[in-house]
Every structure is written in C-alpha cells, then in structure tokens.
C-alpha positions as CSV (number, residue, x, y, z in Angstrom):
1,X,2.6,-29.1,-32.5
2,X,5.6,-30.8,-30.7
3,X,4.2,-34.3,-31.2
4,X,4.0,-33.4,-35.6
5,X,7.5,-32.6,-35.0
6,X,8.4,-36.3,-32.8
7,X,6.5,-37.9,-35.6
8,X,8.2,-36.3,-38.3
9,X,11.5,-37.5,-36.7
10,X,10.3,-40.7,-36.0
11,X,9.8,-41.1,-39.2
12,X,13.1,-39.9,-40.7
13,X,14.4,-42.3,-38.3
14,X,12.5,-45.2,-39.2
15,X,13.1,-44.3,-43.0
16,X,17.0,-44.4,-42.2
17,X,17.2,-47.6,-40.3
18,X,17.7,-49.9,-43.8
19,X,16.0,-50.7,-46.8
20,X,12.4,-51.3,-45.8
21,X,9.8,-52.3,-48.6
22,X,6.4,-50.7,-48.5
23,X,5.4,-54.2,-47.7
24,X,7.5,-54.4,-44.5
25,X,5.4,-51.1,-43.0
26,X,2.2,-52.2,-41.1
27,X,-0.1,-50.0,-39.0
28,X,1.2,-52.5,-36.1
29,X,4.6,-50.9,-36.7
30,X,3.7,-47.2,-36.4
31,X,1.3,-48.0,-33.6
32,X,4.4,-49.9,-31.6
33,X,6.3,-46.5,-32.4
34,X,4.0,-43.8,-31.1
35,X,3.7,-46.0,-28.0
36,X,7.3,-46.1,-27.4
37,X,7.1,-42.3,-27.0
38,X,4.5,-42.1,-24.8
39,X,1.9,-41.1,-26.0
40,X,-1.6,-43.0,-24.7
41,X,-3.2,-46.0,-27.3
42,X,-6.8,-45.3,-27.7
43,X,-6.4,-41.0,-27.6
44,X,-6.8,-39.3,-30.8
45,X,-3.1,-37.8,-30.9
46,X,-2.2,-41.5,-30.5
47,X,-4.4,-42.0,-33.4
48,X,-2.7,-39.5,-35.5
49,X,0.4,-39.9,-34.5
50,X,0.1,-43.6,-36.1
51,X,-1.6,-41.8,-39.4
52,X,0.8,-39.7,-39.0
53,X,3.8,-42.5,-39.0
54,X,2.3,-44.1,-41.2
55,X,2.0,-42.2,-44.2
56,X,5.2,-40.4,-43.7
57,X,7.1,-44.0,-43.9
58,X,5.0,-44.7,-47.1
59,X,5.4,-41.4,-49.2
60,X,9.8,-41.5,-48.0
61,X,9.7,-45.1,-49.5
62,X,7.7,-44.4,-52.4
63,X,10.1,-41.1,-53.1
64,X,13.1,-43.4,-52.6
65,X,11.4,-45.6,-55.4
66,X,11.5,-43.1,-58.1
C-alpha cells in the first residue's frame, strides 16, 4: 500500500518537474525512478512500481493535453 502511495508521488513529482512530451517518458525513466527509491530491479513491486510510473506520467500528460 505505501509503495502505490511513493509511486503516486513520484509521479506528481515527475509530472511537475517541466514540460515533458509523452515522447520524452521511456520505461528506462520510470525504471531509474523506482530504483532510486529502493526498491529491488527484478521483484514484482519493482515491476509495478515501473507500470505503475509509467502510466501515471502518461495519463497526467495526456490530461494536460486536453
């Protein structure tokens, strides 16, 4: 439960940091972020945590699109 709630920050964070594209958001970037908070490459809550990142980035830009 926590580490929805660290992704969903991360997230917000990342979203706030400039004016990304949808182009600029890679797998490699979410993957660099869930590392950076500890959490193991190659588990599955690293996994989804990346999904998780992921996805979150791309539905805040495509909202900011609109």
């Amino acid at each position: 439960m926590s580490r929805i709630a660290l992704t969903c920050c991360f997230a917000a964070l990342l979203a706030s940091c400039g004016n990304l594209s949808v182009n600029n958001i890679d797998w490699g970037q979410a993957r660099l972020a869930c590392a950076d908070v500890g959490i193991g490459p190659g588990s599955s809550a690293f996994d989804q945590c990346v999904s998780n990142l992921y996805y979150s980035l791309w539905q805040e830009q495509n909202a900011a699109e609109r």
